[in-house]
PAKEMI-763698 format. One record per residue (C-alpha): residue number from 1; residue in three letters; x, y, z. Coordinates in pm, whole numbers. Layout:
N
(NUM ALA (X Y Z));
...
END
This chain:
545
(1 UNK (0 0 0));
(2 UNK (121 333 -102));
(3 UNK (6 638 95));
(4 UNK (-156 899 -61));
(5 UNK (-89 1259 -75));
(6 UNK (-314 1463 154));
(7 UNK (-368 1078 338));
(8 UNK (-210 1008 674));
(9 UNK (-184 631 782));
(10 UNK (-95 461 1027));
(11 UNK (43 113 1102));
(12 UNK (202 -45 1411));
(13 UNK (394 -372 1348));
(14 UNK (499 -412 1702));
(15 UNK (376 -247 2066));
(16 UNK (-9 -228 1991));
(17 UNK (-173 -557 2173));
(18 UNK (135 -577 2421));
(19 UNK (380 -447 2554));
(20 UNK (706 -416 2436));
(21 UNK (865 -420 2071));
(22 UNK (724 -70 1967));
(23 UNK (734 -3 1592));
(24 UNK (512 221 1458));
(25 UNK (491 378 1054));
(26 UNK (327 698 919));
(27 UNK (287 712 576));
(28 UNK (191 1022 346));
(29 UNK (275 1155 29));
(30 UNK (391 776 -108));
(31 UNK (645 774 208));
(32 UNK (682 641 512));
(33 UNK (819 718 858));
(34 UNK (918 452 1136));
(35 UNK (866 584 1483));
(36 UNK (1077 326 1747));
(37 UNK (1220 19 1641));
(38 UNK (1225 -236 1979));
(39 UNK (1284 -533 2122));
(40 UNK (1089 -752 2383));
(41 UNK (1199 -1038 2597));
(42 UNK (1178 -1353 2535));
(43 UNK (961 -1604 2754));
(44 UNK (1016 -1994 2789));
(45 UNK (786 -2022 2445));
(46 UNK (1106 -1966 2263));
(47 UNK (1360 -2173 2414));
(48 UNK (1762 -2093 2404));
(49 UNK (1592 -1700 2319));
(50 UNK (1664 -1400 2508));
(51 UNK (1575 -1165 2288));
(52 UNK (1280 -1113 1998));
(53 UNK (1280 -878 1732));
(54 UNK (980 -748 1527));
(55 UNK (940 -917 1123));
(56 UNK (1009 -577 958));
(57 UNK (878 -724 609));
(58 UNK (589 -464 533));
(59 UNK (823 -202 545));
(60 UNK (1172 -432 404));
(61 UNK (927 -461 105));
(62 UNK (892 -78 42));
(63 UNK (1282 27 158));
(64 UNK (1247 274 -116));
(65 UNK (995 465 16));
(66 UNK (1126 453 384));
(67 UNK (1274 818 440));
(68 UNK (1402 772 825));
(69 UNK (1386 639 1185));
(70 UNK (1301 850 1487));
(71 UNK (1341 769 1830));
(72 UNK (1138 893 2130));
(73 UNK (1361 749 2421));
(74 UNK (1602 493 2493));
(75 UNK (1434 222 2666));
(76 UNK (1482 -138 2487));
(77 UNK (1165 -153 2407));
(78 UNK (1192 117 2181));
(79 UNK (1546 113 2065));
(80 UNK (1678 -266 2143));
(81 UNK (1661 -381 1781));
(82 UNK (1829 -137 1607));
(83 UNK (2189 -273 1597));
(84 UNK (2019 -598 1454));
(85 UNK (1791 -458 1167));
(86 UNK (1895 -65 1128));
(87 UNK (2156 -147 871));
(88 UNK (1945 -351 662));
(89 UNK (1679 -41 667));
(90 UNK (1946 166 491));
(91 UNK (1721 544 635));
(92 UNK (1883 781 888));
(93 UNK (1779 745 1249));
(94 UNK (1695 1090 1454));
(95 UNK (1707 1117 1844));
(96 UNK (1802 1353 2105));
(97 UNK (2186 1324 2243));
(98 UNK (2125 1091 2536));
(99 UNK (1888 867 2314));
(100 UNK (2148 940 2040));
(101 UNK (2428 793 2312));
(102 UNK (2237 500 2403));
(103 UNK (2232 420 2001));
(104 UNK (2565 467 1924));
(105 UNK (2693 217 2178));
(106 UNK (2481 -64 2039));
(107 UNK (2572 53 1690));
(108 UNK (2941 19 1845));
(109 UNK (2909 -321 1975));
(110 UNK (2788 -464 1644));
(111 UNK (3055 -302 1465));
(112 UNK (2825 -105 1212));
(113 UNK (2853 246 1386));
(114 UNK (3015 389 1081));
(115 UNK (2742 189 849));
(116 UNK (2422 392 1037));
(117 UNK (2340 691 1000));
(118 UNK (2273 853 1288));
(119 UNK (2137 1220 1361));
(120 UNK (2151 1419 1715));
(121 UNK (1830 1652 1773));
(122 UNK (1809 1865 2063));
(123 UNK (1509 1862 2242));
(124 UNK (1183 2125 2142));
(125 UNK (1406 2104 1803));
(126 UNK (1225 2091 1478));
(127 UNK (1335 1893 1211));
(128 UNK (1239 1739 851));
(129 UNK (1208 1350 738));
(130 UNK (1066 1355 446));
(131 UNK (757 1523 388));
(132 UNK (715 1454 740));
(133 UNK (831 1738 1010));
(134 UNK (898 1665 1369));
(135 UNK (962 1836 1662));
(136 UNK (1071 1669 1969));
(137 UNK (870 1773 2257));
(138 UNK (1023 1666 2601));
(139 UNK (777 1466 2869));
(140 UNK (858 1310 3209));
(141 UNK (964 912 3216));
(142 UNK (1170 732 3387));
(143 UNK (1453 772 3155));
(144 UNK (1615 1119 3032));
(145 UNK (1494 1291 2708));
(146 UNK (1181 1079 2688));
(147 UNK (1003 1293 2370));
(148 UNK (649 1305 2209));
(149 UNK (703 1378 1884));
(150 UNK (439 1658 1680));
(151 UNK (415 1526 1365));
(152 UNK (289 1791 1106));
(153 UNK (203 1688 756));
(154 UNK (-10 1829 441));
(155 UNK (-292 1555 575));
(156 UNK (-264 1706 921));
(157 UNK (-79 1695 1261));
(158 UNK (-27 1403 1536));
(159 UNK (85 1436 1881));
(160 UNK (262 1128 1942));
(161 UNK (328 1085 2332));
(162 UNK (577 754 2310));
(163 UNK (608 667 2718));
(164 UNK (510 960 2908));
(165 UNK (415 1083 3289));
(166 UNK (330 1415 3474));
(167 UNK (575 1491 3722));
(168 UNK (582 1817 3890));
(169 UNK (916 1792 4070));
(170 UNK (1153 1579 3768));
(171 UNK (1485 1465 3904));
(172 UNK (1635 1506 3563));
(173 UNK (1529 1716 3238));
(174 UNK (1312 2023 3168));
(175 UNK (980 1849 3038));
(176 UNK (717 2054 2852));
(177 UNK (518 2313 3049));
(178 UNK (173 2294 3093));
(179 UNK (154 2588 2860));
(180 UNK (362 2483 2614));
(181 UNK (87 2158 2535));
(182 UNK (-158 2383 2592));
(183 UNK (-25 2613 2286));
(184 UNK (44 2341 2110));
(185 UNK (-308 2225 2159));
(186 UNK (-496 2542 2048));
(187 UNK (-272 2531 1720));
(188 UNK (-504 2216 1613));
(189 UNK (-408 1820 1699));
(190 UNK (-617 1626 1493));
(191 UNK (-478 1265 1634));
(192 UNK (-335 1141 1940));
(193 UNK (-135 874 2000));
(194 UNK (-85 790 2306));
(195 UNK (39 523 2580));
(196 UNK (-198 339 2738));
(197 UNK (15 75 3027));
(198 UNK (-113 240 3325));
(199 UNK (-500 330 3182));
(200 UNK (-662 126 3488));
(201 UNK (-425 290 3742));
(202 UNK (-723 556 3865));
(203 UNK (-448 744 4074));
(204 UNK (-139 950 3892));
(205 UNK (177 744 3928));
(206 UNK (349 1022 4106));
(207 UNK (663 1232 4135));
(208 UNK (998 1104 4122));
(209 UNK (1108 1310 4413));
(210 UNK (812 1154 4676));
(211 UNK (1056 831 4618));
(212 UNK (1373 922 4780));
(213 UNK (1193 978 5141));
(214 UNK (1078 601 5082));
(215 UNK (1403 473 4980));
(216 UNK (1634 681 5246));
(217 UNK (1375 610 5539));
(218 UNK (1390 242 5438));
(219 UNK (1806 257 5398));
(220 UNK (1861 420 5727));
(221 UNK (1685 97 5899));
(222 UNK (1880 -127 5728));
(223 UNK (2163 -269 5954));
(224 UNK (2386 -480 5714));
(225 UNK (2443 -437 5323));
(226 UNK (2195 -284 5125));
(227 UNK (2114 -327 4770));
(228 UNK (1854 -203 4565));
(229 UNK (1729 -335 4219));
(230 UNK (1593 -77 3993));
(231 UNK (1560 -52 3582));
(232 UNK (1889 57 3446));
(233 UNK (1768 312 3238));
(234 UNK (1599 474 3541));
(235 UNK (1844 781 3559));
(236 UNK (1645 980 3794));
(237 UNK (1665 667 4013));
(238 UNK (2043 632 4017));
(239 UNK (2036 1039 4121));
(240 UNK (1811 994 4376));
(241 UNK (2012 656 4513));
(242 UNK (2319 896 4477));
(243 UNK (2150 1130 4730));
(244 UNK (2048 872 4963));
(245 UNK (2391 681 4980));
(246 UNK (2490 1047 5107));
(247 UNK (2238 1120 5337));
(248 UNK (2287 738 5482));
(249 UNK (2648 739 5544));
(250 UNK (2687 453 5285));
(251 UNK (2966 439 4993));
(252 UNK (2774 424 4693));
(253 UNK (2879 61 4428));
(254 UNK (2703 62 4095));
(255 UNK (2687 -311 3924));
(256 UNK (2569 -401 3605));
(257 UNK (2701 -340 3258));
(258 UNK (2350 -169 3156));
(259 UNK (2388 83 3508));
(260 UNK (2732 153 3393));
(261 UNK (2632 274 3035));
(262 UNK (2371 501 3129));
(263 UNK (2588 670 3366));
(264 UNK (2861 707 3108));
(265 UNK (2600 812 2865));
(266 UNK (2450 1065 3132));
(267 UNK (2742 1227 3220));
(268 UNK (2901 1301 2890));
(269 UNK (2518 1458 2829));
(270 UNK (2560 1678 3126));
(271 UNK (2363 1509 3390));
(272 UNK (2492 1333 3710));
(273 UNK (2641 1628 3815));
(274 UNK (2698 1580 4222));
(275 UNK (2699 1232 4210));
(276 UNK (2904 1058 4458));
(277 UNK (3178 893 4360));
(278 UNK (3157 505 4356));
(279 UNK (3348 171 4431));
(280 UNK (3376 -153 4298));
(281 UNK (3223 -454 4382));
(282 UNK (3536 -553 4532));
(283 UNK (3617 -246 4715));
(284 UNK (3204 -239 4861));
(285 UNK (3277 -601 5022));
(286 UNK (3557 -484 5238));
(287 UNK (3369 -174 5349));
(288 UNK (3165 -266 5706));
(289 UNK (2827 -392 5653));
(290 UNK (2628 -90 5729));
(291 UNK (2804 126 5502));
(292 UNK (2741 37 5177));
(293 UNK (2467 65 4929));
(294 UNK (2495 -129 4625));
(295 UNK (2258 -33 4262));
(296 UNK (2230 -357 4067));
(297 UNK (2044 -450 3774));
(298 UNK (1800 -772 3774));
(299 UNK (1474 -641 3955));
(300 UNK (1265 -835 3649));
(301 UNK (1441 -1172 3763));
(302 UNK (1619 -1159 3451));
(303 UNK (1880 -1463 3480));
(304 UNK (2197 -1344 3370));
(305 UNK (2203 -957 3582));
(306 UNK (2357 -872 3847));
(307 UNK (2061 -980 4123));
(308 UNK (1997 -1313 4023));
(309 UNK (2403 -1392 4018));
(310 UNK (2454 -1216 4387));
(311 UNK (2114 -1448 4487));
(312 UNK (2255 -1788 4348));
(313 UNK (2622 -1663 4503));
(314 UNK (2824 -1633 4172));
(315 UNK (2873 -1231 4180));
(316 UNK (3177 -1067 4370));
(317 UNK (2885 -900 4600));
(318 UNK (2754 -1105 4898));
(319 UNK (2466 -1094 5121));
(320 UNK (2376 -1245 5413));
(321 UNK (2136 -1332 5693));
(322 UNK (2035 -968 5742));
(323 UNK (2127 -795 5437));
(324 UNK (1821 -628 5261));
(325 UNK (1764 -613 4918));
(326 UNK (1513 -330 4799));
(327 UNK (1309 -395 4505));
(328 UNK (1251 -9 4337));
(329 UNK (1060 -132 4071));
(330 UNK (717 -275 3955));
(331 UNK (698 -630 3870));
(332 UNK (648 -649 3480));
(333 UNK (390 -850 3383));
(334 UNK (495 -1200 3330));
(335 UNK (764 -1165 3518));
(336 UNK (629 -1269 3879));
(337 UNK (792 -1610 3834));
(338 UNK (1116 -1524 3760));
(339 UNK (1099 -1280 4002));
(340 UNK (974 -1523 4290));
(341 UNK (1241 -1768 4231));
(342 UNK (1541 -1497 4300));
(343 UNK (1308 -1338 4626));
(344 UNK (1281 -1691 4752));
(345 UNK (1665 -1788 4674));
(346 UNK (1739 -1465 4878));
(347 UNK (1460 -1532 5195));
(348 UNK (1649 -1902 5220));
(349 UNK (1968 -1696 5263));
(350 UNK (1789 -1487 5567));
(351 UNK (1792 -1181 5340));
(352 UNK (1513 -928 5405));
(353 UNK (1337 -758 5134));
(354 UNK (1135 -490 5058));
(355 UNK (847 -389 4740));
(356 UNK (693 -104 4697));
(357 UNK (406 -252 4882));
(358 UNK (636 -236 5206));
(359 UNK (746 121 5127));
(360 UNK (715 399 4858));
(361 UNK (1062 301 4663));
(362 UNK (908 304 4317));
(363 UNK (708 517 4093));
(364 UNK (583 479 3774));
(365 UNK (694 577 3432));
(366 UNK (324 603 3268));
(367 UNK (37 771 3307));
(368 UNK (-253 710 3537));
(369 UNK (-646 818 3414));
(370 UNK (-606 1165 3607));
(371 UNK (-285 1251 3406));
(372 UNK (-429 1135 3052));
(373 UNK (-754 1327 3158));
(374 UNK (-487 1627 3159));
(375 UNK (-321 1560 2857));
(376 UNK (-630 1537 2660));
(377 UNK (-742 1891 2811));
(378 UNK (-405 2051 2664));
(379 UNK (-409 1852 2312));
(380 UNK (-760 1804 2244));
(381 UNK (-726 1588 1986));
(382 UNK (-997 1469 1766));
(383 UNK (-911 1128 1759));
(384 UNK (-738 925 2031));
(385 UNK (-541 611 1907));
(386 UNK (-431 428 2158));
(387 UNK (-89 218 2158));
(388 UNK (158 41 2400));
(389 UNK (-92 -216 2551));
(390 UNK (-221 -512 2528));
(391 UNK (-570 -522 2386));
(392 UNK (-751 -462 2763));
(393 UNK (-540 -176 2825));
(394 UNK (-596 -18 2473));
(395 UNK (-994 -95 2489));
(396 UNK (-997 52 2824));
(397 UNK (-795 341 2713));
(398 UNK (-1093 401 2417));
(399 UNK (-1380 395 2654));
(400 UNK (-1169 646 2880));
(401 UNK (-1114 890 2643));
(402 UNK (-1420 859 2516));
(403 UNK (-1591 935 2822));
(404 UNK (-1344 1226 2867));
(405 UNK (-1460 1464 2582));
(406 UNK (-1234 1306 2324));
(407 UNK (-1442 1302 1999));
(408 UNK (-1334 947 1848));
(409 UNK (-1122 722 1929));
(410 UNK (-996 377 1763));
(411 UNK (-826 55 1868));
(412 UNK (-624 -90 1662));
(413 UNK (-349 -382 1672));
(414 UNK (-31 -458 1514));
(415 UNK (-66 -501 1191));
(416 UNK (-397 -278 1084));
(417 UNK (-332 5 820));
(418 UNK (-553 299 972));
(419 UNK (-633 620 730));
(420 UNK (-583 870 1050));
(421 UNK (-712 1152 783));
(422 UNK (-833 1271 614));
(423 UNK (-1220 1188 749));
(424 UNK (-1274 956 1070));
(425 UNK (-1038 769 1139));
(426 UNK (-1076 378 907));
(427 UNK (-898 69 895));
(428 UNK (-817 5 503));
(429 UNK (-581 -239 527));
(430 UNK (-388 -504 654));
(431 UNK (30 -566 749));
(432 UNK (192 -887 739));
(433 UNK (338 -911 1082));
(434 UNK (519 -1136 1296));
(435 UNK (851 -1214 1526));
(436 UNK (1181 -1276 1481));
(437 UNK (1433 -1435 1754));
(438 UNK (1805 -1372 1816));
(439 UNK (1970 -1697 1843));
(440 UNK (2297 -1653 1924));
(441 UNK (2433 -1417 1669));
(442 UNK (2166 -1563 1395));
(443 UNK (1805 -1377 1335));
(444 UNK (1525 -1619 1284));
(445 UNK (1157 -1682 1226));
(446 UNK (1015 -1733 1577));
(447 UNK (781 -1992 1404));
(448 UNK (1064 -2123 1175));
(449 UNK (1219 -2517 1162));
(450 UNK (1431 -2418 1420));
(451 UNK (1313 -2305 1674));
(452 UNK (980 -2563 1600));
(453 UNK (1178 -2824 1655));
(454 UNK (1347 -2657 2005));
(455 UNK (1004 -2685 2113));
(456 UNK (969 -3012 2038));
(457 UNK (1297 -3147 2203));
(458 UNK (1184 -2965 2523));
(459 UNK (860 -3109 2517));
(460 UNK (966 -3464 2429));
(461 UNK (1319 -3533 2456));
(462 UNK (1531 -3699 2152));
(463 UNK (1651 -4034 2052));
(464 UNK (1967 -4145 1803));
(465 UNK (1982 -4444 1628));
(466 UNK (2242 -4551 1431));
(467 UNK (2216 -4853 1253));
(468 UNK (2512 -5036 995));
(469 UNK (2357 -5239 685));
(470 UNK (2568 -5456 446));
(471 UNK (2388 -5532 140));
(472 UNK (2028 -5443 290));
(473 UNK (2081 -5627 602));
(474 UNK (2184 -5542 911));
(475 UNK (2529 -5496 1015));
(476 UNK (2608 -5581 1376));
(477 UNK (2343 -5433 1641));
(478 UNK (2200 -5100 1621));
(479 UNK (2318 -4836 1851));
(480 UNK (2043 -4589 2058));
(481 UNK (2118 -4293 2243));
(482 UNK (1850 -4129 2419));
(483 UNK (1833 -3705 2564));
(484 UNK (1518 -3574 2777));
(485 UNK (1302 -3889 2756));
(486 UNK (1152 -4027 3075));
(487 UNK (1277 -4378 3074));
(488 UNK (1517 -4256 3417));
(489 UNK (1580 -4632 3593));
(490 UNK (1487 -4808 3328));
(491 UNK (1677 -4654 3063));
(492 UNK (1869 -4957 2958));
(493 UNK (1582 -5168 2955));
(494 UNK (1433 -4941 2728));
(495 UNK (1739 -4860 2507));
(496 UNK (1730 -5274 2469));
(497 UNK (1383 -5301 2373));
(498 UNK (1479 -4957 2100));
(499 UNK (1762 -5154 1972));
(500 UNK (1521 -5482 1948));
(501 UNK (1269 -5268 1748));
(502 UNK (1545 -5105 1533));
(503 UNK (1702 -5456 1447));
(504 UNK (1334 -5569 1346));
(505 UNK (1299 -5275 1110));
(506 UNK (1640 -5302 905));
(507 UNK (1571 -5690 867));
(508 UNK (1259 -5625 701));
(509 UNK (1330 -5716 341));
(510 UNK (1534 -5482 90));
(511 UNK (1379 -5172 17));
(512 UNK (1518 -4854 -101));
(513 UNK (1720 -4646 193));
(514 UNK (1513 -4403 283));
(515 UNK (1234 -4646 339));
(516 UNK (1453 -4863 546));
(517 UNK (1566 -4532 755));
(518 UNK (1170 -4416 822));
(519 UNK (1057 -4759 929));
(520 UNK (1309 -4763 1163));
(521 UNK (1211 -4402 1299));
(522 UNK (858 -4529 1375));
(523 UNK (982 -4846 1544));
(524 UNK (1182 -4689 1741));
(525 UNK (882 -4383 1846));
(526 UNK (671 -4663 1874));
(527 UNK (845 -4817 2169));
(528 UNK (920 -4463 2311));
(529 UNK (537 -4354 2319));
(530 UNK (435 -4745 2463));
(531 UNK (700 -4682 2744));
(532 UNK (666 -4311 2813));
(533 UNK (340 -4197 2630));
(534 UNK (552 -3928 2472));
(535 UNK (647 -3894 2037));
(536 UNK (1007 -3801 2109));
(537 UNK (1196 -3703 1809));
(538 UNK (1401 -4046 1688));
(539 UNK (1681 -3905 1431));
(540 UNK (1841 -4247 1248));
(541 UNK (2144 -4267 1082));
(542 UNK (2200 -4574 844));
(543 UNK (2545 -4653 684));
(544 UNK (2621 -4888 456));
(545 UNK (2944 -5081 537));
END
């Protein structure tokens, strides 16, 4: 589909019916625009997978008419596949300098830095893509330079929020006044697109300042080591930690690759300034107990950070029976079980911990109904679209807006083509959509042979048979080797009866090889499902001596 001029579409092929992996296109004028380009984490459907990427293909199909990338913040979600895809794209990408920062190191990593284009835009900065012009407008979140973006076109203008919250009393940045959305209101939004994660959260999430009275209060109690879990990208966070290590009398240690980037990105952007100096890992476990507070990454029970490792005992920072680990961050749904298993690895240590439902140590990064009942006052917008949600949040968000004064409104999901203007709003097409997975250093179909038949090892466990023939009979005894299937005591028992079967098969008259090789796959499944009740995958190898 080719956009129109004097037509504005939309299409998200990631972030709209969950959460996580935001990509969203505008198209006008026989271009598009992609706005984000993120990741989401994988979950034990994908096995061996850490990481899943969004199927670009729509927009791979139509690189021609792709003019650039912009990017409203930093968070992984948003930014995390970029060093995996942005190449391929071939377009500039636009963000603001700590954004911009945040890029460049993946871009670095992957060794394509000098390959990507990439543009630095200051903040309330205007700028063309296209026949698209931005401007970056800044908004409270729970990472630096977090930007809606007012999109102005021949078709009309958008207000797109990306992650957003009110805060009166920001930590870090200068986010838009309330008279600068206000003016940018009365100059005529006709869509908004906005974030809907926190629409059934009837109270505002709350000030990033109200959190370090929490967090010192609940520090100053603590009588051994202290650490405290947060989100990496949580800058504000780290400042207010900062301030709280000095008010506590506790040497501040920072852990965690991600921590350490954002405060090397953050300080060569000019914030951090007055942050306390901090030690090592090694340094923080000679200090005495009580005078230490330690930032690590892992609050999502994410296996590989720096919290699960110090739980399980294989990090250079120790706790024990007394230390207190502070959790200064919201569970992620979908997380609670990974989560759980670190909180009770650390409770059978005689580690106490604390959530936020023990103590305010966490705020949100999205807005509550009282804060988007604000935003649509300044904007009034004719249409609300709602994104970044699953389906209930985004319905939810509708009915809210609706309710609210907000002329139209329409839900969409990844994938739908919407014609934003000109008219109401319509869905006139559709997007081929779908997921890709980071194994290792390869991309692949989520759905593809491989990892298909992942899934199917996990779920059933493999067998090997090897078998010699000489002149279409069998060559000494078959040999079995069996992974995952539930034969435990009586796996040799089994493996005899396999071998029996496999024998059988290759004695079976001469027949052509790969006849001989598939009735020697079902023998051997067929004793595997009488014995177990399970179709494991049975891989034979025949050779002919």
């Amino acid at each position: 589909m080719t956009p129109k001029t004097n037509e504005l579409l939309f299409c998200a092929l990631g972030g709209s019916g969950e959460i996580g992996m935001n990509v969203n296109l505008y198209g006008t004028e026989g271009k598009w625009v992609m706005v984000d380009c993120g990741i989401t984490f994988a979950d034990p459907a994908y096995p061996g997978i850490d990481v899943v990427l969004p199927d670009l293909a729509f927009i791979e199909d139509r690189l021609d008419d792709l003019v650039g990338i912009v990017l409203t913040h930093g968070h992984e979600d948003h930014i995390g596949a970029l060093p995996y895809l942005a190449e391929d794209l071939g377009v500039p990408l636009y963000a603001t300098p700590f954004t911009a920062g945040l890029i460049r190191g993946k871009l670095d990593e992957e060794g394509i830095a000098d390959r990507v284009k990439l543009r630095v835009i200051e903040q309330r900065e205007s700028f063309q893509v296209g026949p698209f012009g931005f401007t970056f407008v800044p908004l409270s979140h729970s990472i630096p330079e977090s930007s809606a973006l007012l999109i102005e076109t021949k078709a009309g203008r958008v207000f797109h929020t990306g992650d957003w919250k009110l805060d009166a009393t920001p930590i870090i940045g200068n986010p838009a006044s309330a008279d600068e959305l206000s003016t940018i209101g009365d100059k005529g939004v006709d869509v908004l697109v906005c974030d809907s994660t926190n629409i059934f959260n009837t109270e505002a999430s709350g000030s990033e300042a109200s959190v370090r009275k929490g967090l010192a209060e609940t520090v100053a109690k603590a009588r051994g080591r202290v650490v405290v879990t947060t989100f990496a990208s949580n800058a504000a966070r780290l400042v207010t930690l900062g301030e709280v290590a000095k008010e506590t009398g506790r040497k501040l240690c920072v852990t965690g690759r991600s921590l350490d980037r954002i405060l090397k990105v953050g300080r060569a952007c000019g914030y951090f300034k007055g942050f306390p100096e901090t030690v090592d890992p090694e340094t923080a476990m000679k200090l005495p107990r009580d005078r230490v507070l330690i930032v690590a990454t892992g609050g999502q029970g994410e296996a590989r950070a720096a919290l699960a490792r110090i739980a399980e005992g294989s990090h250079t920072v120790r706790l024990d029976a007394g230390d207190t680990v502070v959790f200064s961050s919201k569970q992620i749904p979908g997380n609670e079980v990974a989560i759980g298993r670190i909180q009770n690895t650390l409770a059978g240590k005689g580690v106490w911990m604390v959530t936020e439902r023990q103590a305010h140590v966490h705020v949100s990064g999205h807005p509550g109904q009282p804060e988007l009942a604000q935003m649509y006052s300044w904007i009034k917008p004719n249409v609300l679209v709602p994104v970044h949600g699953e389906m209930r949040h985004m319905m939810e968000h509708a009915r809210f807006g609706l309710s609210k004064g907000v002329p139209q409104a329409i839900v969409q999901s990844d994938g739908d083509i919407v014609r934003l203007l000109p008219g109401d709003p319509k869905k006139v097409g559709r997007a081929g959509i779908g997921r890709l997975v980071l194994d290792g250093d390869v991309i692949l179909p989520s759905d593809g042979s491989t990892i298909n038949e992942r899934r199917k090892l996990a779920l059933n466990g493999q067998i090997s048979v090897a078998v010699a023939t000489a002149k279409g009979r069998a060559f000494g005894r078959p040999q079995v080797r069996v992974q995952g299937v539930p034969v435990e005591d009586e796996r040799d028992a089994f493996i005899a009866e396999a071998v029996d079967a496999a024998a059988k098969a290759v004695e079976n008259g001469r027949r052509p090889m790969e006849k001989m090789r598939e009735d020697v796959r079902l023998a051997v499944r067929r004793v595997a499902t009488r014995w177990t009740g399970k179709k494991p995958i049975v891989d034979v190898l025949v050779i002919e001596a």
